[in-house]
N, C-alpha and C positions, 0 to 999 in steps of 0.2 A: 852445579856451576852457577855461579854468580853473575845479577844482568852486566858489571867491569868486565867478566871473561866472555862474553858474547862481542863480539865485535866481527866486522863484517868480514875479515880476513882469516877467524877462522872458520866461519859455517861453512855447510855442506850445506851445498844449492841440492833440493828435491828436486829439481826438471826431470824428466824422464831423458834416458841417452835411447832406449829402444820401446816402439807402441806396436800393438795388434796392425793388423789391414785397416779394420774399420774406424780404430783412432787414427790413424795414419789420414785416411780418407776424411774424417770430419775435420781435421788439423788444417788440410788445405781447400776446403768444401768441395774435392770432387768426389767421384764417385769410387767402389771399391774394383768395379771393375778398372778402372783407369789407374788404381796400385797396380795391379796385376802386373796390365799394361806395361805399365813403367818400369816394374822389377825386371820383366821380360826382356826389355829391350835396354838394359841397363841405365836408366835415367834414374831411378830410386835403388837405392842398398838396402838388401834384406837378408839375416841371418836366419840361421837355425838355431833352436831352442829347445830340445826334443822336440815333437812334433808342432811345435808350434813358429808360425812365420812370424818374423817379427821388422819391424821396417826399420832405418837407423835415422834419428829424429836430425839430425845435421845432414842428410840424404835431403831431406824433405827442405832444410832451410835454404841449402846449395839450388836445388830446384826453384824456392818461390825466387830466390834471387837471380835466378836466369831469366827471370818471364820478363814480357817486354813492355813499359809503361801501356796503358788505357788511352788509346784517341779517342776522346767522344765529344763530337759537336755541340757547342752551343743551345741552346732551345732558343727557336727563333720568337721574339716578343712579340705577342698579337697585342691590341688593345684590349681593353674589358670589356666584357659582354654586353654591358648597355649602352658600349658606345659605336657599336658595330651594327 
């Protein structure tokens, strides 16, 4: 294949569609017990794979996209140390 027949409309995006637990868990930095959690209570989608669990990676973006913006205060200004 010539770089003319490379063009962005026909590649195959490599993303992953399905990760382990513990990709799944580092994907969103919590923890693997809190997969669990989540498959348990249906908040994350998880297939079978023969014996292996696997999570559905659009599971997990559904999720970060529900969570609710970060309130966090200000840092209140002190002056600098040697004027204090």
């Amino acid at each position: 294949m010539s770089m003319a027949e490379t063009t962005p409309s026909n590649t195959v995006s490599m993303e992953p569609i399905l990760v382990t637990i513990p990709q799944a868990a580092a994907m969103i930095g919590r923890g693997v017990t809190f997969i669990y959690t989540a498959i348990g209570d249906g908040t994350l989608q998880a297939v079978k794979s023969d014996k292996r669990t696997l999570i559905v990676v659009e599971s997990l973006r559904t999720y970060a996209a529900k969570l609710p913006a970060a309130q966090i205060k200000p840092i209140a200004k002190r002056p600098p140390a040697r004027l204090r």
